[in-house]
N, CA, C and O atoms as a Maestro MAE file, in Angstrom:
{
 s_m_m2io_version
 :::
 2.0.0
}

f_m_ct {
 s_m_title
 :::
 protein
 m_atom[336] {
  # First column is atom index #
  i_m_mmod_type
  r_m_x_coord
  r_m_y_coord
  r_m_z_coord
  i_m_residue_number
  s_m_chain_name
  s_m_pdb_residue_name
  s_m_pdb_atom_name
  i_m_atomic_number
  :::
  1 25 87.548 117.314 153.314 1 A "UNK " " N  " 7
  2 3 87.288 116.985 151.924 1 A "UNK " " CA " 6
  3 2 87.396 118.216 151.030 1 A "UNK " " C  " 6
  4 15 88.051 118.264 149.989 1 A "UNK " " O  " 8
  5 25 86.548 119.380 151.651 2 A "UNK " " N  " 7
  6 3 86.768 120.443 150.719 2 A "UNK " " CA " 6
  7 2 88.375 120.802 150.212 2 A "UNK " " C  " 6
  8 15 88.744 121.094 149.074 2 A "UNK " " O  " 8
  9 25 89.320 120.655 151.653 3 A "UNK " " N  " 7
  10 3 90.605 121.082 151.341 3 A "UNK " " CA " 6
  11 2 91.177 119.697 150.169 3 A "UNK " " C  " 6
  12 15 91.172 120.081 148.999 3 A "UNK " " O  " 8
  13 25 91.392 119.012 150.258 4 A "UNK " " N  " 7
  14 3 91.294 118.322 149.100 4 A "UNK " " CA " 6
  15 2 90.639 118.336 147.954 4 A "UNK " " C  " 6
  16 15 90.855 117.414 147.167 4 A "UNK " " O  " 8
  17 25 89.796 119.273 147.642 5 A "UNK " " N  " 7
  18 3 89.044 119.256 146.391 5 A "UNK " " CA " 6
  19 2 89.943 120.586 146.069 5 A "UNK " " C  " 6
  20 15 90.447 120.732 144.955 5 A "UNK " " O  " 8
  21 25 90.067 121.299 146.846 6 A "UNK " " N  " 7
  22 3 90.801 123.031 146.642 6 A "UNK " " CA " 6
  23 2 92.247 122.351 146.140 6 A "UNK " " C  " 6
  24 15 92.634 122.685 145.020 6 A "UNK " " O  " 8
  25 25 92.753 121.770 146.618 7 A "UNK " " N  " 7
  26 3 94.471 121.292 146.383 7 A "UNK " " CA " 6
  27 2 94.376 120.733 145.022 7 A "UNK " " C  " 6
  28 15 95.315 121.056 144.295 7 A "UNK " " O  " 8
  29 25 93.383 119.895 144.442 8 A "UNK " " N  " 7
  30 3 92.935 118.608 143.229 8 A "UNK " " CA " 6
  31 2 92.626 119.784 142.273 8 A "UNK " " C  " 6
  32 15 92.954 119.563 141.107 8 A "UNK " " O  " 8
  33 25 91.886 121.368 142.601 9 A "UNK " " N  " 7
  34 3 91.708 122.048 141.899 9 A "UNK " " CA " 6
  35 2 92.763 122.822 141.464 9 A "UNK " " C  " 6
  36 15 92.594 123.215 140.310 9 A "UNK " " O  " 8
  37 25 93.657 123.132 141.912 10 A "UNK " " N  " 7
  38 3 94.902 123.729 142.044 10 A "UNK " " CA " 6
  39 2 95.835 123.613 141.275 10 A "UNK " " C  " 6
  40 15 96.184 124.399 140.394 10 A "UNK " " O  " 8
  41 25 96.480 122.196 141.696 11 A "UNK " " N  " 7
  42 3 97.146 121.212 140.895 11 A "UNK " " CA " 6
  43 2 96.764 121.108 139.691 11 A "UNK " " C  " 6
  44 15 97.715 121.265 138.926 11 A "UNK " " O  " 8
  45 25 95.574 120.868 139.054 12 A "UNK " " N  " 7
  46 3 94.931 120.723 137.651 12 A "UNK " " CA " 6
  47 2 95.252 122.000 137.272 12 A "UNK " " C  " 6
  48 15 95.960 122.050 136.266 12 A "UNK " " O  " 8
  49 25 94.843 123.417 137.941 13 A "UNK " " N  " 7
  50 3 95.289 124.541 137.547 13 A "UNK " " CA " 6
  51 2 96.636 124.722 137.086 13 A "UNK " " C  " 6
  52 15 97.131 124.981 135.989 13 A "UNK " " O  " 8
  53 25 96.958 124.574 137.904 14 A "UNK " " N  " 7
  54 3 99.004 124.714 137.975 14 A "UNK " " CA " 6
  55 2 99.479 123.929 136.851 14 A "UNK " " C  " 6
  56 15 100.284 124.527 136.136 14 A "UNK " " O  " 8
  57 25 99.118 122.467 136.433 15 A "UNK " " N  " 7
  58 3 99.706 121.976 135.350 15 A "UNK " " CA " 6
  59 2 99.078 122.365 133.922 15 A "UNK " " C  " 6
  60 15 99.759 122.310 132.898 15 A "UNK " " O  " 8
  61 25 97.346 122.877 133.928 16 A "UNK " " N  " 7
  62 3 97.364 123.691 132.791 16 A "UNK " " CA " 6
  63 2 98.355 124.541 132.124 16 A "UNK " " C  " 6
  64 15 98.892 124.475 131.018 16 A "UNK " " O  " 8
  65 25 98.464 125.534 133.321 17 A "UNK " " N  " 7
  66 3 98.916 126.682 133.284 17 A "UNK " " CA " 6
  67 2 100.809 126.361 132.680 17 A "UNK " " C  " 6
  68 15 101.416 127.236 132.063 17 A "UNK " " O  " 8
  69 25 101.367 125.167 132.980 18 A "UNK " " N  " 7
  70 3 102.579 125.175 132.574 18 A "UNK " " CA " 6
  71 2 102.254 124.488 131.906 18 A "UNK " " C  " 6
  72 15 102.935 123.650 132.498 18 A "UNK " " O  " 8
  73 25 101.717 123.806 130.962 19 A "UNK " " N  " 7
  74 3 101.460 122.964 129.500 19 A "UNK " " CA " 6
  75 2 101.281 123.989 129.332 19 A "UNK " " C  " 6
  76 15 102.357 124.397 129.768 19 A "UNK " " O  " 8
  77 25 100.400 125.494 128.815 20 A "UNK " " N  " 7
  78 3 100.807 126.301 127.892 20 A "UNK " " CA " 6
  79 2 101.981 127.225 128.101 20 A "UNK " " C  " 6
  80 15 102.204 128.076 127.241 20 A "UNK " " O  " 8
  81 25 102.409 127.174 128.692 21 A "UNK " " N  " 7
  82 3 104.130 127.593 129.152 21 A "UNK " " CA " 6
  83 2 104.810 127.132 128.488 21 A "UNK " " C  " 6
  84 15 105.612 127.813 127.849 21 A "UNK " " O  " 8
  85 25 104.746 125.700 128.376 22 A "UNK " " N  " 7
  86 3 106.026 125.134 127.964 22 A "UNK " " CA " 6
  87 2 105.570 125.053 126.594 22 A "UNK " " C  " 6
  88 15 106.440 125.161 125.729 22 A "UNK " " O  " 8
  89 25 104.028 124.834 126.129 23 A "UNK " " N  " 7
  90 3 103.550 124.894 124.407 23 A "UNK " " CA " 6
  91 2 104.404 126.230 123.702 23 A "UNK " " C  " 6
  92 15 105.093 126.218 122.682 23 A "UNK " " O  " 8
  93 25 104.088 127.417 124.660 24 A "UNK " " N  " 7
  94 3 104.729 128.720 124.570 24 A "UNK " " CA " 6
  95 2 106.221 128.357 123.886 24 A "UNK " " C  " 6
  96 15 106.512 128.639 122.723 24 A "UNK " " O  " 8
  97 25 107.049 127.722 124.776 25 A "UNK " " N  " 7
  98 3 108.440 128.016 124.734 25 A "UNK " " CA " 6
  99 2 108.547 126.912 123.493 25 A "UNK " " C  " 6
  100 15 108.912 127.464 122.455 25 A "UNK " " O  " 8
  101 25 108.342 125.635 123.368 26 A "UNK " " N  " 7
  102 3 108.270 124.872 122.738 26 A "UNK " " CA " 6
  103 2 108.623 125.235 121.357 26 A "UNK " " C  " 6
  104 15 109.597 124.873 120.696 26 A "UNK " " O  " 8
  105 25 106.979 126.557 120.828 27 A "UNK " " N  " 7
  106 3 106.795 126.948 119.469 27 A "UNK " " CA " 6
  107 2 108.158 128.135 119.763 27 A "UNK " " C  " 6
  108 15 108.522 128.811 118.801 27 A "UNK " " O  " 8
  109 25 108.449 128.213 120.335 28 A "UNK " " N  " 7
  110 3 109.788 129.719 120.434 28 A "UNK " " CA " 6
  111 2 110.596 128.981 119.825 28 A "UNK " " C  " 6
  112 15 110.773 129.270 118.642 28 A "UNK " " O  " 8
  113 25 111.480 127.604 120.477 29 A "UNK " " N  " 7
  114 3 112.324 126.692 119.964 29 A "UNK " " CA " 6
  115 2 112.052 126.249 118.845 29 A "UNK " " C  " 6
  116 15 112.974 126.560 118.091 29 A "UNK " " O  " 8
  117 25 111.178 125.611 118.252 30 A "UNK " " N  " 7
  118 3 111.037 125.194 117.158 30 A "UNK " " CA " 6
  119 2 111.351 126.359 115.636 30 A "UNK " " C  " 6
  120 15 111.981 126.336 114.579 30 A "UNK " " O  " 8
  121 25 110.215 127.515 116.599 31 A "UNK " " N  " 7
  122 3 110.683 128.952 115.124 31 A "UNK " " CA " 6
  123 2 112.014 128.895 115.053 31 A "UNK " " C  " 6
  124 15 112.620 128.467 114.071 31 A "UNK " " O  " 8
  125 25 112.479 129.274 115.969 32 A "UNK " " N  " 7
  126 3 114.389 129.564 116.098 32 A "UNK " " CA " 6
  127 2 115.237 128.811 115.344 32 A "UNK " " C  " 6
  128 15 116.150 129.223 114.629 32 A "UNK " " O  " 8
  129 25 114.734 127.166 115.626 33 A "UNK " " N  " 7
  130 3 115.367 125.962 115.041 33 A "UNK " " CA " 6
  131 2 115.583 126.074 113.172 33 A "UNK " " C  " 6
  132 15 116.534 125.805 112.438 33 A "UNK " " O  " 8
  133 25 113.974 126.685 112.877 34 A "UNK " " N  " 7
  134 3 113.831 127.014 111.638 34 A "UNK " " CA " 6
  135 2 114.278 127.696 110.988 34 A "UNK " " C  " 6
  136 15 114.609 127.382 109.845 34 A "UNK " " O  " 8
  137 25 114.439 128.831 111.475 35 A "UNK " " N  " 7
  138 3 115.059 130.163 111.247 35 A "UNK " " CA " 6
  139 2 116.954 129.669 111.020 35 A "UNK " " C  " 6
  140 15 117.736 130.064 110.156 35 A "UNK " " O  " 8
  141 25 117.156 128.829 112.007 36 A "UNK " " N  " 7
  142 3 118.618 128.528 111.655 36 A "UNK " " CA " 6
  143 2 118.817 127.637 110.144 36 A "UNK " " C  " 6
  144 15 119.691 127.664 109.277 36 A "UNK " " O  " 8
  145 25 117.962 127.110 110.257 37 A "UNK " " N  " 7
  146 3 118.075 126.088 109.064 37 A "UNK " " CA " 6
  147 2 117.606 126.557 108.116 37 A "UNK " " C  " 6
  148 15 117.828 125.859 107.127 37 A "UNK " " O  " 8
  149 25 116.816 127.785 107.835 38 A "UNK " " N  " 7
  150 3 116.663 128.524 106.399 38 A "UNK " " CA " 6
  151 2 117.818 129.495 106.407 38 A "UNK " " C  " 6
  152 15 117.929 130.039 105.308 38 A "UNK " " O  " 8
  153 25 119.096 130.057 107.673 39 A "UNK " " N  " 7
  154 3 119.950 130.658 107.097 39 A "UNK " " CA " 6
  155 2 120.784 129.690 106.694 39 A "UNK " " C  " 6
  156 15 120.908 129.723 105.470 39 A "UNK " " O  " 8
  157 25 121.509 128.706 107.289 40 A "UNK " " N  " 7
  158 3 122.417 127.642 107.085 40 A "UNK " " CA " 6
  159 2 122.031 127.041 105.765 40 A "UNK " " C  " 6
  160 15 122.983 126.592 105.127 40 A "UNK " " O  " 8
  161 25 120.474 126.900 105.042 41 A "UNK " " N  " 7
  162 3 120.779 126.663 103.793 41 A "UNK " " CA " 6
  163 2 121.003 127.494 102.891 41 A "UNK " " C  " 6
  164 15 121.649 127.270 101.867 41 A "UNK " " O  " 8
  165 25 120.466 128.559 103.214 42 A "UNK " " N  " 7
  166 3 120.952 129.740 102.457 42 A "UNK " " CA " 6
  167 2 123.318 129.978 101.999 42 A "UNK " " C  " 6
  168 15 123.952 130.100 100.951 42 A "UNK " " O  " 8
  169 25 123.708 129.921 103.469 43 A "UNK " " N  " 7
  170 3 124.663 129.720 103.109 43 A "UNK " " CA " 6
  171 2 125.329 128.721 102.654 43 A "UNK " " C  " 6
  172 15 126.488 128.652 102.246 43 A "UNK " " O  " 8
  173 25 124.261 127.708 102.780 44 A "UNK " " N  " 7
  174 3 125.237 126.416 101.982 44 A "UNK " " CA " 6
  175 2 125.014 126.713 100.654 44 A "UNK " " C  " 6
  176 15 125.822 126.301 99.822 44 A "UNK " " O  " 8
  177 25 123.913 127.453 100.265 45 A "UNK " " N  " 7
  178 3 123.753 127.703 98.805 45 A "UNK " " CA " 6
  179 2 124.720 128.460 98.055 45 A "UNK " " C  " 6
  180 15 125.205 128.071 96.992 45 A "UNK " " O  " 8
  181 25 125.136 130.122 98.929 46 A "UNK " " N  " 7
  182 3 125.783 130.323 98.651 46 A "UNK " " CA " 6
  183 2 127.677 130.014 98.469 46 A "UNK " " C  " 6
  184 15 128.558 130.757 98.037 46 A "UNK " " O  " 8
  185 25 127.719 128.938 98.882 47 A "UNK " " N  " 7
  186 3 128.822 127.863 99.174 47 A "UNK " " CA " 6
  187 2 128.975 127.448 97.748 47 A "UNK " " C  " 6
  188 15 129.877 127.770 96.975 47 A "UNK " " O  " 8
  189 25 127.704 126.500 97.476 48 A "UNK " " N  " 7
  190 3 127.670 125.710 96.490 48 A "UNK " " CA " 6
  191 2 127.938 126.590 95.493 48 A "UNK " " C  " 6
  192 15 128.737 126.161 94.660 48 A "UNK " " O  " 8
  193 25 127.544 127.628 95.323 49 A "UNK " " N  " 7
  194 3 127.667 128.680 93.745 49 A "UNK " " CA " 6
  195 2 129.055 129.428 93.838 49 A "UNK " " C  " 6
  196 15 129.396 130.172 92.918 49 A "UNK " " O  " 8
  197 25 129.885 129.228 94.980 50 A "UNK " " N  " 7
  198 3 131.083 130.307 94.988 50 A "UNK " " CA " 6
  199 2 131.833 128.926 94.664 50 A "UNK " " C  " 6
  200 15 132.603 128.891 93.705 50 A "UNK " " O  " 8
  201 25 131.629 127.850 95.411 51 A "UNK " " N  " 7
  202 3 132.823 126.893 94.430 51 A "UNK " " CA " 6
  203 2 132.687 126.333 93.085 51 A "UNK " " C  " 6
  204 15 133.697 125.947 92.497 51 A "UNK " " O  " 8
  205 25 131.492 126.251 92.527 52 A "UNK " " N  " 7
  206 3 131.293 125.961 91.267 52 A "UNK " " CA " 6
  207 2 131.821 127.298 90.479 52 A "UNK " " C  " 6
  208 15 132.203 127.201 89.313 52 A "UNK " " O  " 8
  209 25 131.822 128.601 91.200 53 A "UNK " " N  " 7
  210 3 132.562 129.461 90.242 53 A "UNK " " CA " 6
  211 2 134.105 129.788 90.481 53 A "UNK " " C  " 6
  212 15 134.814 130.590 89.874 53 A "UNK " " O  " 8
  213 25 134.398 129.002 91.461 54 A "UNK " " N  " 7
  214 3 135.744 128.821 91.477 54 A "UNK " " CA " 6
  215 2 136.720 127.459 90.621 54 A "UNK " " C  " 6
  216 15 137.931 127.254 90.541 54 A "UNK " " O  " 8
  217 25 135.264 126.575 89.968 55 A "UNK " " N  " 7
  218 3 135.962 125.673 89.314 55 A "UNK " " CA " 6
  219 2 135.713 124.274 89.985 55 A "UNK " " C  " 6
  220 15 136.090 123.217 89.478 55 A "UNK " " O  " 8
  221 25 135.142 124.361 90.994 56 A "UNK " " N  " 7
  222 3 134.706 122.783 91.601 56 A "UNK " " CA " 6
  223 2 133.948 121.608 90.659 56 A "UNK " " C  " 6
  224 15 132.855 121.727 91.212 56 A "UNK " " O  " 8
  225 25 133.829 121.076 90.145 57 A "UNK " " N  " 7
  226 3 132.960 119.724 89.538 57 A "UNK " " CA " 6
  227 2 131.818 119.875 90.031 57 A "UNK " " C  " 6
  228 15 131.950 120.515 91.075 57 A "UNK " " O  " 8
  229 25 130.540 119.575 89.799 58 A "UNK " " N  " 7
  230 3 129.249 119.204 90.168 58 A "UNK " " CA " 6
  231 2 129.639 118.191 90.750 58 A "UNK " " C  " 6
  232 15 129.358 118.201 91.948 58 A "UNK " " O  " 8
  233 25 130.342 117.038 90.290 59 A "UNK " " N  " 7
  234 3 130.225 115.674 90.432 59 A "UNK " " CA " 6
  235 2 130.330 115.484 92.267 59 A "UNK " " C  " 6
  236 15 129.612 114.869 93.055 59 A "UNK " " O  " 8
  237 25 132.063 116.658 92.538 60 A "UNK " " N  " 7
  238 3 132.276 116.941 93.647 60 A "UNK " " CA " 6
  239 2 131.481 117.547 94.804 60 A "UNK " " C  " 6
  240 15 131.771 117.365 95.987 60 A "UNK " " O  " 8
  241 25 130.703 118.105 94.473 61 A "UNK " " N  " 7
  242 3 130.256 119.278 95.183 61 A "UNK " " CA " 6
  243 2 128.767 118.316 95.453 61 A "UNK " " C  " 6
  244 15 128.348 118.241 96.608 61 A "UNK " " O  " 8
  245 25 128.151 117.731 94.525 62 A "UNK " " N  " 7
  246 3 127.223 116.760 94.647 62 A "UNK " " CA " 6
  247 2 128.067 115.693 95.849 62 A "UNK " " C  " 6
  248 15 127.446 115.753 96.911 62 A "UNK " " O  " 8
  249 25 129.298 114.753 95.949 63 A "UNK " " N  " 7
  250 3 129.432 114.332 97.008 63 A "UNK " " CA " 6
  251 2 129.729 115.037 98.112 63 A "UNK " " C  " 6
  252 15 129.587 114.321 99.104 63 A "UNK " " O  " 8
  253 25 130.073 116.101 98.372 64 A "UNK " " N  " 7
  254 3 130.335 116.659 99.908 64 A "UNK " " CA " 6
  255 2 128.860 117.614 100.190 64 A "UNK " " C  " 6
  256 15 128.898 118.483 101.062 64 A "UNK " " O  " 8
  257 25 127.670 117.396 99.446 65 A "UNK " " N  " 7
  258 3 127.015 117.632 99.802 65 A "UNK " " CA " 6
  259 2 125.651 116.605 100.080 65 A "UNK " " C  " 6
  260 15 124.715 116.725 100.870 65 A "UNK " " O  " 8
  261 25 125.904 115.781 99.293 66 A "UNK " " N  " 7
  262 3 124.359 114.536 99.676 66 A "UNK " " CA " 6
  263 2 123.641 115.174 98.426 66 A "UNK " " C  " 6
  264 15 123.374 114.419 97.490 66 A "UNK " " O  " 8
  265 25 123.354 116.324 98.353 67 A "UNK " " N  " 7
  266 3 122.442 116.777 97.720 67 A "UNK " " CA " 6
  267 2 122.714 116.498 95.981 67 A "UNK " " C  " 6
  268 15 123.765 116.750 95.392 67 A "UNK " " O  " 8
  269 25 121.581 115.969 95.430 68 A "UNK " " N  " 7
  270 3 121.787 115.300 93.960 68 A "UNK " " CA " 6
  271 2 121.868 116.322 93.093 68 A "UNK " " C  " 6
  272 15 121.618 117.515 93.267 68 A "UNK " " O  " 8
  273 25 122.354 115.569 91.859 69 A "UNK " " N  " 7
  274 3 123.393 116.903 90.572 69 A "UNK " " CA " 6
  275 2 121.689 117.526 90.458 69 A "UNK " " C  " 6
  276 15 121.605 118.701 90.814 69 A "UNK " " O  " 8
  277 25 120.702 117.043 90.127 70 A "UNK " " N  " 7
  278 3 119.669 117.918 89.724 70 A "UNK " " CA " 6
  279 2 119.408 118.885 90.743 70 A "UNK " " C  " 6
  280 15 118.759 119.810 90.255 70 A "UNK " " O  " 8
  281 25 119.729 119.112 92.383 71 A "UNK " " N  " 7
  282 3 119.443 119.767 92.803 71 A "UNK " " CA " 6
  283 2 120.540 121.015 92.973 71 A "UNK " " C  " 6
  284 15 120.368 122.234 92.998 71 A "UNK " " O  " 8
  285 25 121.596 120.294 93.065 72 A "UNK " " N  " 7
  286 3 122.702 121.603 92.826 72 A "UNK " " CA " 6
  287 2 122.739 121.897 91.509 72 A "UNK " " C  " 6
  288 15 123.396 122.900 91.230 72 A "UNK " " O  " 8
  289 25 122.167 121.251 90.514 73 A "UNK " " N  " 7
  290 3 122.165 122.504 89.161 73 A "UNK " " CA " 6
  291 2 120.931 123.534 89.217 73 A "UNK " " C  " 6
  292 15 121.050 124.673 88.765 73 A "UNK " " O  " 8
  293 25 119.695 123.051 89.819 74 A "UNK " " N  " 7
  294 3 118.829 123.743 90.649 74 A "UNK " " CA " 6
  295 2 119.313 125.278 91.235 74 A "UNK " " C  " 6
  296 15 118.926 126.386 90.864 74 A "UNK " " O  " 8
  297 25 120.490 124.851 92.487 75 A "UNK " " N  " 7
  298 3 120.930 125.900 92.819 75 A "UNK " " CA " 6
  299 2 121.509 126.689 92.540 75 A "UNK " " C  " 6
  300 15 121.363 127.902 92.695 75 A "UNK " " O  " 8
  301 25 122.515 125.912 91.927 76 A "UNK " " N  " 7
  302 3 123.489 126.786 90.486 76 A "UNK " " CA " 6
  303 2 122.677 127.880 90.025 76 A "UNK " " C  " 6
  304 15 122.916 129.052 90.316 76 A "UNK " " O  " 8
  305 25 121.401 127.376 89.070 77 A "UNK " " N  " 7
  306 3 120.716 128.454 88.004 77 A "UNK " " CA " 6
  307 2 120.163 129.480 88.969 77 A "UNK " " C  " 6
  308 15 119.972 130.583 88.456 77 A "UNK " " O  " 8
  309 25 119.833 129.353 90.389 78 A "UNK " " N  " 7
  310 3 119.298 130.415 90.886 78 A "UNK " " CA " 6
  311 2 120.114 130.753 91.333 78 A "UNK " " C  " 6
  312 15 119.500 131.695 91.833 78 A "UNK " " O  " 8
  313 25 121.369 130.936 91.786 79 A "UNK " " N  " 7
  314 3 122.881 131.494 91.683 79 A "UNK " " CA " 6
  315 2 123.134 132.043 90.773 79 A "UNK " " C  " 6
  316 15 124.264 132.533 90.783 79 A "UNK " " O  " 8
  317 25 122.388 132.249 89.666 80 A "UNK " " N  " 7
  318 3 123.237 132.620 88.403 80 A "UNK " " CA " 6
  319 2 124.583 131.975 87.455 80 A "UNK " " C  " 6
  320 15 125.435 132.532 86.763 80 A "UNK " " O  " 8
  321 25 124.350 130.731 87.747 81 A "UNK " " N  " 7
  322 3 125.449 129.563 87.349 81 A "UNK " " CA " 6
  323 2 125.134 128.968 86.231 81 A "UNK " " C  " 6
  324 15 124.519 127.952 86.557 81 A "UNK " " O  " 8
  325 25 125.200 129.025 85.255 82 A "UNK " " N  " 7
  326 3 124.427 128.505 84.027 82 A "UNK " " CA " 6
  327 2 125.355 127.302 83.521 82 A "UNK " " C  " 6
  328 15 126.554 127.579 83.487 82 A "UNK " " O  " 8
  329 25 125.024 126.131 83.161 83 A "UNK " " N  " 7
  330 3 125.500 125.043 82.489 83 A "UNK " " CA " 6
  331 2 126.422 125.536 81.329 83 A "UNK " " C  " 6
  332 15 126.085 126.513 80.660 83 A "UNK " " O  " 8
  333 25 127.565 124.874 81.093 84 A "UNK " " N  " 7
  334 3 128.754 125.358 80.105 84 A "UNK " " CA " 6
  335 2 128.035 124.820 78.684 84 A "UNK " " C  " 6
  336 15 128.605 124.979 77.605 84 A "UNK " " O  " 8
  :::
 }
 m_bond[335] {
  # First column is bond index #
  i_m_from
  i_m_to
  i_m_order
  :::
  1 1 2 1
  2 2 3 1
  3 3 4 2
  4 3 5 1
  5 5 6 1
  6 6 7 1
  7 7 8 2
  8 7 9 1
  9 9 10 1
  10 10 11 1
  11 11 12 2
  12 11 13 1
  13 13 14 1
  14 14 15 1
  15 15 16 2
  16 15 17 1
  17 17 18 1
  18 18 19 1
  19 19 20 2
  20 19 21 1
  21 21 22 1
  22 22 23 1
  23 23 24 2
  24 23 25 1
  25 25 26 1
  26 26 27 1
  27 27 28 2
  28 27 29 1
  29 29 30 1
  30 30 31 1
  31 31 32 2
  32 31 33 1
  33 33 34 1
  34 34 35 1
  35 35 36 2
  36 35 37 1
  37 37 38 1
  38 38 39 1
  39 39 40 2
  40 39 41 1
  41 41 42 1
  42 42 43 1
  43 43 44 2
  44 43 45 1
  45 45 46 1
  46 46 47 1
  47 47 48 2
  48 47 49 1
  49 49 50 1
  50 50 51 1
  51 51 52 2
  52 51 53 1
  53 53 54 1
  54 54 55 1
  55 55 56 2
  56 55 57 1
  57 57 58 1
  58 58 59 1
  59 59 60 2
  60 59 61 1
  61 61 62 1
  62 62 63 1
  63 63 64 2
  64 63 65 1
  65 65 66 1
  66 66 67 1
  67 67 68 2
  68 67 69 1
  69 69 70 1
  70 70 71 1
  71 71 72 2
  72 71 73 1
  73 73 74 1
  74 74 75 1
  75 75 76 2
  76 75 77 1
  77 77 78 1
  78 78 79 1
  79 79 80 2
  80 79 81 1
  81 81 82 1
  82 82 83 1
  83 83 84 2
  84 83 85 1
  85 85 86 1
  86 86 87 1
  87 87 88 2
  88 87 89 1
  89 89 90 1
  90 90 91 1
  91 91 92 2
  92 91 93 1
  93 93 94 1
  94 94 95 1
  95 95 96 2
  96 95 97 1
  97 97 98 1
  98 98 99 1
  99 99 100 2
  100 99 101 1
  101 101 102 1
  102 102 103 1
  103 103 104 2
  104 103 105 1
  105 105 106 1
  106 106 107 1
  107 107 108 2
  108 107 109 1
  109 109 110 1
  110 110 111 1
  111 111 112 2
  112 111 113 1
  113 113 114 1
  114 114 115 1
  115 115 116 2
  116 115 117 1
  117 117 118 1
  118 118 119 1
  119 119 120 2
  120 119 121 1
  121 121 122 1
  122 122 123 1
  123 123 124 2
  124 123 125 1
  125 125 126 1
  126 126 127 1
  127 127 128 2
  128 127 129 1
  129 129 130 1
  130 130 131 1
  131 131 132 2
  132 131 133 1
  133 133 134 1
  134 134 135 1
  135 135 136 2
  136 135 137 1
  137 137 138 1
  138 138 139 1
  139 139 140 2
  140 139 141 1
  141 141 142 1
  142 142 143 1
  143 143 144 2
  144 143 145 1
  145 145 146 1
  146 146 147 1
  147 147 148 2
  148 147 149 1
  149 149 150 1
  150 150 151 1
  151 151 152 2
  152 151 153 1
  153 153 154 1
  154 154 155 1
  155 155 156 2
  156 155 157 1
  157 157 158 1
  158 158 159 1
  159 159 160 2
  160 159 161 1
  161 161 162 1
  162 162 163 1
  163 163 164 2
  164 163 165 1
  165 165 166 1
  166 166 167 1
  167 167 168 2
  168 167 169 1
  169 169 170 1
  170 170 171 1
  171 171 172 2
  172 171 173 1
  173 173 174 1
  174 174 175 1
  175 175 176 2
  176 175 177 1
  177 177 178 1
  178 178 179 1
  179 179 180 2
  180 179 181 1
  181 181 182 1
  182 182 183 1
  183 183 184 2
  184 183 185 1
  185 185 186 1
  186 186 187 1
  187 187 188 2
  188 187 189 1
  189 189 190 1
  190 190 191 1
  191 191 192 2
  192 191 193 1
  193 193 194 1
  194 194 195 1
  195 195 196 2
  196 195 197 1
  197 197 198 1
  198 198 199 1
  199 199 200 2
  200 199 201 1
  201 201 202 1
  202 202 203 1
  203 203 204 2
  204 203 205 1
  205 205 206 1
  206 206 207 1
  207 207 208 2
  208 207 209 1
  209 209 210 1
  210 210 211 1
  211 211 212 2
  212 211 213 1
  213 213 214 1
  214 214 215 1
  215 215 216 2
  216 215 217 1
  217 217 218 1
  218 218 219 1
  219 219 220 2
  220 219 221 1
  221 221 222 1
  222 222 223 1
  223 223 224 2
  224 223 225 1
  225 225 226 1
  226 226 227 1
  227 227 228 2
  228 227 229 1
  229 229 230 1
  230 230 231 1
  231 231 232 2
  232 231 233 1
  233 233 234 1
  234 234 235 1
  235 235 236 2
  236 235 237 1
  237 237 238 1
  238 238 239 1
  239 239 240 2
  240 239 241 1
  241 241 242 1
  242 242 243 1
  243 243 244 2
  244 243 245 1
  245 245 246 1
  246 246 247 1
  247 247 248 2
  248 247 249 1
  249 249 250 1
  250 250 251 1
  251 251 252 2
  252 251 253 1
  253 253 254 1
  254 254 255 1
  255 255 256 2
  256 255 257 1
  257 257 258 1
  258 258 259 1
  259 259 260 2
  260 259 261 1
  261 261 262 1
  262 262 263 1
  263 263 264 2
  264 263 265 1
  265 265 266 1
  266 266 267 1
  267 267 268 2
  268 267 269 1
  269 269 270 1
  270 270 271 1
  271 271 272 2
  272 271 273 1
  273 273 274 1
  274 274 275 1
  275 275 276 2
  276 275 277 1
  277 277 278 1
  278 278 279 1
  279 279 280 2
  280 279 281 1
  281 281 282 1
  282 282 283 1
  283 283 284 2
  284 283 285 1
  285 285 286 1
  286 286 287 1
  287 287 288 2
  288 287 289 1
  289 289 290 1
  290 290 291 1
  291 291 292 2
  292 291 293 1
  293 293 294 1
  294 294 295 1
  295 295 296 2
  296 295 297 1
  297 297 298 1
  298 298 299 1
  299 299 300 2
  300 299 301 1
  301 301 302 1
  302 302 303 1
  303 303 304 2
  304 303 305 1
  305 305 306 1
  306 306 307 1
  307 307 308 2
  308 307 309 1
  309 309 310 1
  310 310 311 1
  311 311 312 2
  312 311 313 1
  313 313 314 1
  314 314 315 1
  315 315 316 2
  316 315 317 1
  317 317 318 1
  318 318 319 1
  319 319 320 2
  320 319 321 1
  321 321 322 1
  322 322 323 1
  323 323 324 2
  324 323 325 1
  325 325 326 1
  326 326 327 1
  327 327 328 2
  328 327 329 1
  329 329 330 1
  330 330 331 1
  331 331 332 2
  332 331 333 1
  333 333 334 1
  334 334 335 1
  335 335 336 2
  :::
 }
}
């Protein structure tokens, strides 16, 4: 019985011990995930402001992006893109 209580103790140990392992790696993946998606919008931003100063439409640039005219004029002005 004891050796069965030692193995039951073990086991409970052992899967603690990798639930915060994997909590560990988990929050690693998730930062990383984030980190990609605040540069990738960053460069979509800067996307959005190099073709509007190359002459693109809002109208356009609003469909190949999803993102609505109030928010790409949003981005525009913090681009330094000012309404004509």
């Amino acid at each position: 019985m004891a050796d069965d209580l030692t193995a039951a103790v073990r086991a409970y140990e052992e899967a603690r011990a990798a639930l915060t392992g994997a909590q560990a790696e988990a929050d690693r993946i998730v930062a990383e995930a984030k980190d990609e998606i605040a540069t990738a919008r960053s460069r979509l931003a800067e996307a959005i402001v190099e073709a509007a100063r190359s002459g693109t439409r809002q109208v356009d640039i609003v469909r190949a992006t999803g993102y609505t005219r109030e928010r790409i004029r949003q981005i525009l002005r913090a681009g330094g893109v000012e309404a004509d």
